[in-house]
C-alpha positions in Angstrom: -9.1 5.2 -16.5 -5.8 4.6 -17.3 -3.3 1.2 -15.5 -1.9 4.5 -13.4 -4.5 5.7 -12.1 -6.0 2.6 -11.0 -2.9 1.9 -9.3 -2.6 5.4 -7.2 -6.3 4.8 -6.4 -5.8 1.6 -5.0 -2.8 3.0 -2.8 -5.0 6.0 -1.9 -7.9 3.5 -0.7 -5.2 1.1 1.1 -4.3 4.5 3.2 -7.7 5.3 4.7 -7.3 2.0 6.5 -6.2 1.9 9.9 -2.3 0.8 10.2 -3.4 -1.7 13.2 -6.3 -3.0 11.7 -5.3 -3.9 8.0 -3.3 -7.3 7.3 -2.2 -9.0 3.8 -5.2 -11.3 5.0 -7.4 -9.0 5.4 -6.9 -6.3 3.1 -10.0 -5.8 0.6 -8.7 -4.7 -2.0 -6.1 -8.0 -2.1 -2.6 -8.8 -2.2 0.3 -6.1 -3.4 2.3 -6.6 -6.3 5.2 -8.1 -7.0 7.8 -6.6 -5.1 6.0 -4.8 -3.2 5.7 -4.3 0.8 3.7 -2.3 2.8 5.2 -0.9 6.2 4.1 0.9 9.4 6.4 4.0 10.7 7.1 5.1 14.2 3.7 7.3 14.0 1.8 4.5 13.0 1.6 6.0 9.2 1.3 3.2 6.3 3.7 3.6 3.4 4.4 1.5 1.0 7.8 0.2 -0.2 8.5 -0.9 -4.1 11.8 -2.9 -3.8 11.8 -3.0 -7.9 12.5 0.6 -8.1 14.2 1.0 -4.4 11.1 3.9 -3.7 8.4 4.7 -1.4 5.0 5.9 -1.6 2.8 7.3 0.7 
């Protein structure tokens, strides 16, 4: 499996997790890269923020 998808899987596993339950410390699957932040919306939805590249991710 290839850096990418290992990265999208991670992301993909980090969504199934409740917004109110999951914190940096308690997060299995560790900290977030470098320059990365994950966020909570008005509907309680995760997303993820990559300030390197000024994007999002779902």
């Amino acid at each position: 499996r290839n850096q990418l998808q290992g990265a999208m899987q991670q992301l993909n596993q980090r969504y199934l997790y409740s917004a109110s339950m999951l914190t940096a410390e308690n997060d299995p699957l560790g900290p977030l890269p470098p320059g990365w932040e994950r966020r909570v919306d008005s509907t309680d939805r995760v997303y993820f923020v990559n300030h390197n590249t000024k994007t999002t991710q779902w």
